[in-house]
Chimera marker file (.cmm) of the C-alpha trace (Angstrom):
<marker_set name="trace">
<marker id="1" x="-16.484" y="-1.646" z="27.351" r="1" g="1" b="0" radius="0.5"/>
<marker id="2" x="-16.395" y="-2.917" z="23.621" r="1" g="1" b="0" radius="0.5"/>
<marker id="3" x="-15.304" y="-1.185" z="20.753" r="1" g="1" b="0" radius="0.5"/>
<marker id="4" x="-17.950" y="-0.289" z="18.096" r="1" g="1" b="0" radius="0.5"/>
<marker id="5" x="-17.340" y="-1.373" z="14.742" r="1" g="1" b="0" radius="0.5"/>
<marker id="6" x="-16.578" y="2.128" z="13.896" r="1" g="1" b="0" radius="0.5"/>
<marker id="7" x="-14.267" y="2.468" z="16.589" r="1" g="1" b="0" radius="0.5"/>
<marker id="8" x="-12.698" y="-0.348" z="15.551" r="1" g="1" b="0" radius="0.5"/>
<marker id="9" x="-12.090" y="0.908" z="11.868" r="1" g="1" b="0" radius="0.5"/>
<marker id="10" x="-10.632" y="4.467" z="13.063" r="1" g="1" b="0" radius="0.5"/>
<marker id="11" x="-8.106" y="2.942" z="15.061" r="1" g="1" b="0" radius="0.5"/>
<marker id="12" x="-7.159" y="-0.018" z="12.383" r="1" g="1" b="0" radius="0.5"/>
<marker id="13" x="-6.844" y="3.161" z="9.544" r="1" g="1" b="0" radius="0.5"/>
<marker id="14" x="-5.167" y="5.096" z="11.864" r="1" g="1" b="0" radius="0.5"/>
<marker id="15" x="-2.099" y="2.238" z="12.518" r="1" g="1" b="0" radius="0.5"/>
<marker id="16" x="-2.114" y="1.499" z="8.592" r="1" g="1" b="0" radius="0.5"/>
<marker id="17" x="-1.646" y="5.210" z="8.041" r="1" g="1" b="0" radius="0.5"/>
<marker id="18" x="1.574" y="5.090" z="9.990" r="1" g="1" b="0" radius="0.5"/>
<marker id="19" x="3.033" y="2.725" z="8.010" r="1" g="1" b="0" radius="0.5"/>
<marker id="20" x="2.097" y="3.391" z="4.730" r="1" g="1" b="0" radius="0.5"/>
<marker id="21" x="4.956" y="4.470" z="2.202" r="1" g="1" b="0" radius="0.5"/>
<marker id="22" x="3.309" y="5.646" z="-1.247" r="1" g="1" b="0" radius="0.5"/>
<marker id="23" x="-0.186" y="4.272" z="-0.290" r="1" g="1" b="0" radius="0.5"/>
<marker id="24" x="1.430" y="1.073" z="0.009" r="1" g="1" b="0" radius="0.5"/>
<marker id="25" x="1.537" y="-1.548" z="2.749" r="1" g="1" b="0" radius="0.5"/>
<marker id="26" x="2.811" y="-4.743" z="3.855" r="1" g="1" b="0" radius="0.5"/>
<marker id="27" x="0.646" y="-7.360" z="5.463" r="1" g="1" b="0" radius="0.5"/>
<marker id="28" x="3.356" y="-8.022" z="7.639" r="1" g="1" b="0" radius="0.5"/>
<marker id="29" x="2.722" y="-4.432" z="9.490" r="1" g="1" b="0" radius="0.5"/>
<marker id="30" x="-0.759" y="-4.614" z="9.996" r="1" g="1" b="0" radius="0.5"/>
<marker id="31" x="-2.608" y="-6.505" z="12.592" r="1" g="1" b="0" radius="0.5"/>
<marker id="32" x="-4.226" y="-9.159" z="10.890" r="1" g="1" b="0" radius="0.5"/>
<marker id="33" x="-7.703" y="-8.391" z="12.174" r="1" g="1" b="0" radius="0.5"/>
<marker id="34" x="-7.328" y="-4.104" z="11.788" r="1" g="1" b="0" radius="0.5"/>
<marker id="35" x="-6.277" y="-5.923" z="7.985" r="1" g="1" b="0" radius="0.5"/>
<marker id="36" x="-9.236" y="-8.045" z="7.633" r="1" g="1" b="0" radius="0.5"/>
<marker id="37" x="-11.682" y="-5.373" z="8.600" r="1" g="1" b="0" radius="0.5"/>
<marker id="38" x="-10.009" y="-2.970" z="6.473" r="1" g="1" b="0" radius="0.5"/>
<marker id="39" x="-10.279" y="-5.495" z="3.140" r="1" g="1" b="0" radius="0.5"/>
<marker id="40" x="-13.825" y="-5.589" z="4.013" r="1" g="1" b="0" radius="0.5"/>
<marker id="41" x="-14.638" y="-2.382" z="4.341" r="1" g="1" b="0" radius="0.5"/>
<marker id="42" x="-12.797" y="-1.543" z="1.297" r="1" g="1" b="0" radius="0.5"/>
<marker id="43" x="-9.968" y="0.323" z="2.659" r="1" g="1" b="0" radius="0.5"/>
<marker id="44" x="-7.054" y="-2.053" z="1.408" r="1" g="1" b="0" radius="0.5"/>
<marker id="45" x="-6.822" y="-3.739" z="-1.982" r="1" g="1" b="0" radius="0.5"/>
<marker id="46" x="-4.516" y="-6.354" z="-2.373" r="1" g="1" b="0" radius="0.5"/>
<marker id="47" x="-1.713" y="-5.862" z="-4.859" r="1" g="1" b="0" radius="0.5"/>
<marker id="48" x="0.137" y="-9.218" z="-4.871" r="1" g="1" b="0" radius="0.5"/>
<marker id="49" x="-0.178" y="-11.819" z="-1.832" r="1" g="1" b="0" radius="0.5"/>
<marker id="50" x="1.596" y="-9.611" z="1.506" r="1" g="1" b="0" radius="0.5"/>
<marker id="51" x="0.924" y="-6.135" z="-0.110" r="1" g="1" b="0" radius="0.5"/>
<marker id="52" x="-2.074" y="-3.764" z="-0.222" r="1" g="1" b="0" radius="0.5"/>
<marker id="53" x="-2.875" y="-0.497" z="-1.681" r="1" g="1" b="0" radius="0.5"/>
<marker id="54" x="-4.195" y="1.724" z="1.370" r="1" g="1" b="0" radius="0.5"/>
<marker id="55" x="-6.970" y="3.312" z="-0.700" r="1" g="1" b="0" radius="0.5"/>
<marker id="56" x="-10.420" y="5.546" z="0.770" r="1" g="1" b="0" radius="0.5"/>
<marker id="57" x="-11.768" y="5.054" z="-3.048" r="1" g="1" b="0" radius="0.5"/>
<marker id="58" x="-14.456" y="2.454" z="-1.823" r="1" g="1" b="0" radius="0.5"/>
<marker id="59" x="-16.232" y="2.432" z="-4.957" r="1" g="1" b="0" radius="0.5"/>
<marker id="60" x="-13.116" y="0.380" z="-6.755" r="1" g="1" b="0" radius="0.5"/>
<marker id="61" x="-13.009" y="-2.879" z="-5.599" r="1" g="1" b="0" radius="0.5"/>
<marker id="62" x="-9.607" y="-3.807" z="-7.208" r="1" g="1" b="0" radius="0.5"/>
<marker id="63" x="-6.136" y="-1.990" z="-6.896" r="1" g="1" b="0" radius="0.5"/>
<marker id="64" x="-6.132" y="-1.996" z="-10.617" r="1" g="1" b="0" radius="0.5"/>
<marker id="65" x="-9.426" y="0.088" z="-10.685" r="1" g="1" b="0" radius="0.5"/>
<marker id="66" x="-8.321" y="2.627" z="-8.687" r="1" g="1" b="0" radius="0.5"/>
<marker id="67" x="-6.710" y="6.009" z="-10.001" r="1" g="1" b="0" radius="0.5"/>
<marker id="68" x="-4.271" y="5.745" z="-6.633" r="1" g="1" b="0" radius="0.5"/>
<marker id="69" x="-2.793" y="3.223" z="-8.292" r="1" g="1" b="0" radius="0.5"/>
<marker id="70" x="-1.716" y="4.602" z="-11.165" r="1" g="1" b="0" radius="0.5"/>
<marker id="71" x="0.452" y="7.468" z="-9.006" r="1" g="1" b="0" radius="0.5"/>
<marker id="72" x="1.327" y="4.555" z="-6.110" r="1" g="1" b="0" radius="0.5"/>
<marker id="73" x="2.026" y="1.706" z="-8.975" r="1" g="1" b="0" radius="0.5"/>
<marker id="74" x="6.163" y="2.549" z="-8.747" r="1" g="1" b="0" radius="0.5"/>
<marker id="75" x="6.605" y="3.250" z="-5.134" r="1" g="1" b="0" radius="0.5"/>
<marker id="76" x="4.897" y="-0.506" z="-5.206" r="1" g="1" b="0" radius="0.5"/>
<marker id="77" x="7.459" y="-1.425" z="-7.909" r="1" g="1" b="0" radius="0.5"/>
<marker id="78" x="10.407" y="-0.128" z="-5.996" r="1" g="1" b="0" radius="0.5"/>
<marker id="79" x="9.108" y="-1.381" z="-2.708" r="1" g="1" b="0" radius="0.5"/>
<marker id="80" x="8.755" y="-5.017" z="-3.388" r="1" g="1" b="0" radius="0.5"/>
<marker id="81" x="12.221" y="-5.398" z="-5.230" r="1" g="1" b="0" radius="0.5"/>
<marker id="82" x="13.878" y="-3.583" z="-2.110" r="1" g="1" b="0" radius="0.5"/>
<marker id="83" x="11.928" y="-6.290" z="0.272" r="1" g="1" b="0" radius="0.5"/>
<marker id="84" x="12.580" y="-9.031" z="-1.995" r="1" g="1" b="0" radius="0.5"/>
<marker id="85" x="15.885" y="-8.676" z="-3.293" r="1" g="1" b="0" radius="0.5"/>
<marker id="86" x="17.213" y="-5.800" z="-1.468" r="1" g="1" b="0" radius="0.5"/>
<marker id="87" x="19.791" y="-3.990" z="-3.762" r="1" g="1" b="0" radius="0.5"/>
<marker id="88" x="20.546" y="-7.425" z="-6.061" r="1" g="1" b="0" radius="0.5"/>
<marker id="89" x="18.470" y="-6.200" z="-9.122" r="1" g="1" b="0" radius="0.5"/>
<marker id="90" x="18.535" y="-4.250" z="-12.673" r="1" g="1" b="0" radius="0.5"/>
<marker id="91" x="16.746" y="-2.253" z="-13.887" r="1" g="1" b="0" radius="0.5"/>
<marker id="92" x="16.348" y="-1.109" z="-17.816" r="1" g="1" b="0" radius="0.5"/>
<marker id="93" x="18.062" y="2.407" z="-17.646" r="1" g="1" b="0" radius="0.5"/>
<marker id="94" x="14.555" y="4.470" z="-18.641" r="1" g="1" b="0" radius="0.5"/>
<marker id="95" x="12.951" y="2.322" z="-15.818" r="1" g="1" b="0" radius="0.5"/>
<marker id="96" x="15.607" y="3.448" z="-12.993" r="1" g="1" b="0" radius="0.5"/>
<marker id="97" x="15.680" y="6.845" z="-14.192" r="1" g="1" b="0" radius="0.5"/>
<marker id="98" x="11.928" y="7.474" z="-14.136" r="1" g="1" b="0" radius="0.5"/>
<marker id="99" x="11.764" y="5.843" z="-10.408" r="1" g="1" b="0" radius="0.5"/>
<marker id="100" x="14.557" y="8.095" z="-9.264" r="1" g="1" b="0" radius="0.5"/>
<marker id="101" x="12.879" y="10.967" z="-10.533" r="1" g="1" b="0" radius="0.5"/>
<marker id="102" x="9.969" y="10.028" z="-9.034" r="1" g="1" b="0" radius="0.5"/>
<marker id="103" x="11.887" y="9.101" z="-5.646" r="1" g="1" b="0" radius="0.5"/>
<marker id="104" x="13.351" y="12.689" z="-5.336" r="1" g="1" b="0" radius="0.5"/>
<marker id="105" x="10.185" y="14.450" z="-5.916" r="1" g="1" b="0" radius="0.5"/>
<marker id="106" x="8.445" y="13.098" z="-3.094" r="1" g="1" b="0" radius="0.5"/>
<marker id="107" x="11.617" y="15.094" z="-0.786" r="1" g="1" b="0" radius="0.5"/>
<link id1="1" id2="2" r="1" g="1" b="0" radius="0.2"/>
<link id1="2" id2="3" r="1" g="1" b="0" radius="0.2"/>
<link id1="3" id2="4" r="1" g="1" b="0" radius="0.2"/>
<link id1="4" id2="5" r="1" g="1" b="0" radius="0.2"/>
<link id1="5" id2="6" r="1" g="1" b="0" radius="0.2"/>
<link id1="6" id2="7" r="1" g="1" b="0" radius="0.2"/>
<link id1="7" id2="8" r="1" g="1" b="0" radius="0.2"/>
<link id1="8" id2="9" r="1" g="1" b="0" radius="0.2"/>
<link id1="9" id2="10" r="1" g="1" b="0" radius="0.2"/>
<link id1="10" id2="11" r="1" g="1" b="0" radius="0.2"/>
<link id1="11" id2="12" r="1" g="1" b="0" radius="0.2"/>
<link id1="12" id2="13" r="1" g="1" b="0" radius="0.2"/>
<link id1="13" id2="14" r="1" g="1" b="0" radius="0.2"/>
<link id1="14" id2="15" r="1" g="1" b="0" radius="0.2"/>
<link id1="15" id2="16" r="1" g="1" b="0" radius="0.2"/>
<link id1="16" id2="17" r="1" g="1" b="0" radius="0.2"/>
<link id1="17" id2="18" r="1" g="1" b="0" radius="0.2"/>
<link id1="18" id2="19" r="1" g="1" b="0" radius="0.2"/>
<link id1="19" id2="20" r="1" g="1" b="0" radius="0.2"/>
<link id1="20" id2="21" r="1" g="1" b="0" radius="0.2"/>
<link id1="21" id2="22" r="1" g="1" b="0" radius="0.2"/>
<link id1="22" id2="23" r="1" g="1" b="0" radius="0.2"/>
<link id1="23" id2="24" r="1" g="1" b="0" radius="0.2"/>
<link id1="24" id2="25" r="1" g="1" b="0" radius="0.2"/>
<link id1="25" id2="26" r="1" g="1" b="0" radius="0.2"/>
<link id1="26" id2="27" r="1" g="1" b="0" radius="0.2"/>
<link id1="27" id2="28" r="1" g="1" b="0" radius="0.2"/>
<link id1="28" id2="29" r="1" g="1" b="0" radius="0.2"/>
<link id1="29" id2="30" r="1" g="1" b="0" radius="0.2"/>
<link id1="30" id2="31" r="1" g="1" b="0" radius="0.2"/>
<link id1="31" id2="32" r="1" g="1" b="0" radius="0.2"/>
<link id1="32" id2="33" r="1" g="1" b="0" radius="0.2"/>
<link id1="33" id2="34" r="1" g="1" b="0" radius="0.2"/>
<link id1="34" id2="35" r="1" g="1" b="0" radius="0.2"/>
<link id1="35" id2="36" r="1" g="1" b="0" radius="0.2"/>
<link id1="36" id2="37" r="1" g="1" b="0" radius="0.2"/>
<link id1="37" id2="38" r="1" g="1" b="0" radius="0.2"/>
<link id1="38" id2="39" r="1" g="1" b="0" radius="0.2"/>
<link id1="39" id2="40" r="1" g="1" b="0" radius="0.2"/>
<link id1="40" id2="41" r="1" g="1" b="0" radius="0.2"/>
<link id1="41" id2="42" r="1" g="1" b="0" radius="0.2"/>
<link id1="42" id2="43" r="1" g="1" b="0" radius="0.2"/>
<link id1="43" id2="44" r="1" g="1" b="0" radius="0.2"/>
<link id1="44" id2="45" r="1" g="1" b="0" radius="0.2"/>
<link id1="45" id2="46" r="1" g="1" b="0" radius="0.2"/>
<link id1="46" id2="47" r="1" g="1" b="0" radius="0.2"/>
<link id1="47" id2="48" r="1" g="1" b="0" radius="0.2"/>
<link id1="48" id2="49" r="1" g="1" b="0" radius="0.2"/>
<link id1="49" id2="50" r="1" g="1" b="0" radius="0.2"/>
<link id1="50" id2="51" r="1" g="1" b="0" radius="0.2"/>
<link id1="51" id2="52" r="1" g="1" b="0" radius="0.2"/>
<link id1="52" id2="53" r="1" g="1" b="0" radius="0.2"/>
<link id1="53" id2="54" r="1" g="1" b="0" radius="0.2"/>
<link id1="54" id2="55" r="1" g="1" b="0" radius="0.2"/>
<link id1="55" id2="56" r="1" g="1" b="0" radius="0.2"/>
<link id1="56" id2="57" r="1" g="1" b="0" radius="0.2"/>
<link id1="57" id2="58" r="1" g="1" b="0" radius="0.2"/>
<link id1="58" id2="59" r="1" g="1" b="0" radius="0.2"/>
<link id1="59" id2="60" r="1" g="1" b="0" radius="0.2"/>
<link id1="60" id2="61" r="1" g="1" b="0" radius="0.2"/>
<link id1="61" id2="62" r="1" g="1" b="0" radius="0.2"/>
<link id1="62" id2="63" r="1" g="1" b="0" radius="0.2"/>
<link id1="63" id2="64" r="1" g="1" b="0" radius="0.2"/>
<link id1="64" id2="65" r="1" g="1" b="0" radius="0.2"/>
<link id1="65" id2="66" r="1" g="1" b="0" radius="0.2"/>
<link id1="66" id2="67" r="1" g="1" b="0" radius="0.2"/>
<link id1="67" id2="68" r="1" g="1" b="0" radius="0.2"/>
<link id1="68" id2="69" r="1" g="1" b="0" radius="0.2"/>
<link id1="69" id2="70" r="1" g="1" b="0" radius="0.2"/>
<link id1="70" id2="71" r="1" g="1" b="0" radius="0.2"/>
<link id1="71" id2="72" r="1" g="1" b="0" radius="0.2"/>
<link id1="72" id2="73" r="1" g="1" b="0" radius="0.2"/>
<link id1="73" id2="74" r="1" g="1" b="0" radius="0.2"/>
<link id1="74" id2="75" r="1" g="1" b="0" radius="0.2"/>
<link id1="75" id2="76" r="1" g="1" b="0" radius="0.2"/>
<link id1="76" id2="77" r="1" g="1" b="0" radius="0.2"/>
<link id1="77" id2="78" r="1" g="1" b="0" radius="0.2"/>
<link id1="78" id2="79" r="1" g="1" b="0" radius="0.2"/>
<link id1="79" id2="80" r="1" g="1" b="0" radius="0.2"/>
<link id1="80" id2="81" r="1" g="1" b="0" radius="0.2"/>
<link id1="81" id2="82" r="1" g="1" b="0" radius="0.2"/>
<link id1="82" id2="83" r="1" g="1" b="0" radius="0.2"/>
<link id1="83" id2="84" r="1" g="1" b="0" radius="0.2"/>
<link id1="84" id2="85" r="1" g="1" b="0" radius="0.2"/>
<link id1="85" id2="86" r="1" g="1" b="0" radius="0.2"/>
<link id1="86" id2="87" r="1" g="1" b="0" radius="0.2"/>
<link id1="87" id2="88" r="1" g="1" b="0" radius="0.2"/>
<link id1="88" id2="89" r="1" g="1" b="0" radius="0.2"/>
<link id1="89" id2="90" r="1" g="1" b="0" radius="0.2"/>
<link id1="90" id2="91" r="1" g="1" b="0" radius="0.2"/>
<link id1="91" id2="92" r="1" g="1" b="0" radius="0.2"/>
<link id1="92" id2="93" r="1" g="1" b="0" radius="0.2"/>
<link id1="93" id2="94" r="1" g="1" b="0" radius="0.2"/>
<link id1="94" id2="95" r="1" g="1" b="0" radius="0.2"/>
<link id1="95" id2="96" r="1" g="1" b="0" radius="0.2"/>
<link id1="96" id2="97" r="1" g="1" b="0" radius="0.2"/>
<link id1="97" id2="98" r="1" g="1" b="0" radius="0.2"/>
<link id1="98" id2="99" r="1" g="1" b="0" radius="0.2"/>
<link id1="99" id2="100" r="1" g="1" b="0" radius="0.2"/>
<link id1="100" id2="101" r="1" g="1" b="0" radius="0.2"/>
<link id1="101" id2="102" r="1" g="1" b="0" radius="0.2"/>
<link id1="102" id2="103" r="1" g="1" b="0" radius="0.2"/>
<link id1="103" id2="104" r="1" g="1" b="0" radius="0.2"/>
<link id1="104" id2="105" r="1" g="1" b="0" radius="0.2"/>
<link id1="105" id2="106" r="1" g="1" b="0" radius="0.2"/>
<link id1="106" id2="107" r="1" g="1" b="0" radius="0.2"/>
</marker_set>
């Protein structure tokens, strides 16, 4: 038996949910179509090209435009330099402070 469309989107937010760190996910773990019918219903808002914001504000259209963004925008930050340079970056020293701050209050 098919899957409704509805069916469909409760299963593709459930798998994003399990990967999502901060509200913020790589294209690489998500299936591409759970991703595509998540972009078009709203759920994901691309960041940068192979990152989303895993946001239920459907009434922003844009990462930017959403208030998740504003408390997700350094777990992004700190997420993408990991991926893309691992531990081969600086950081200004108010920068690295504030995201390690903001690291150990999420344990």
């Amino acid at each position: 038996m098919a899957r409704t469309e509805k069916q469909l989107l409760v299963a593709a937010l459930s798998a994003v949910s399990e990967y999502a760190i901060a509200n913020i996910i790589r294209s690489k773990d998500v299936k591409p179509k759970q991703q595509a019918l998540l972009v078009k219903s709203g759920y994901l808002k691309r960041i940068i090209k192979g990152w989303y914001l895993f946001d239920a504000d459907l009434l922003a259209t844009k990462a930017g435009e959403s208030a998740l963004w504003y408390e997700s925008i350094w777990a992004f930050i700190g997420q993408y330099l990991t991926a893309r340079f691992d531990d081969n970056y600086w950081l200004m020293l108010h920068v690295a402070i504030m995201m390690r701050s903001i690291a150990l209050g999420d344990q």
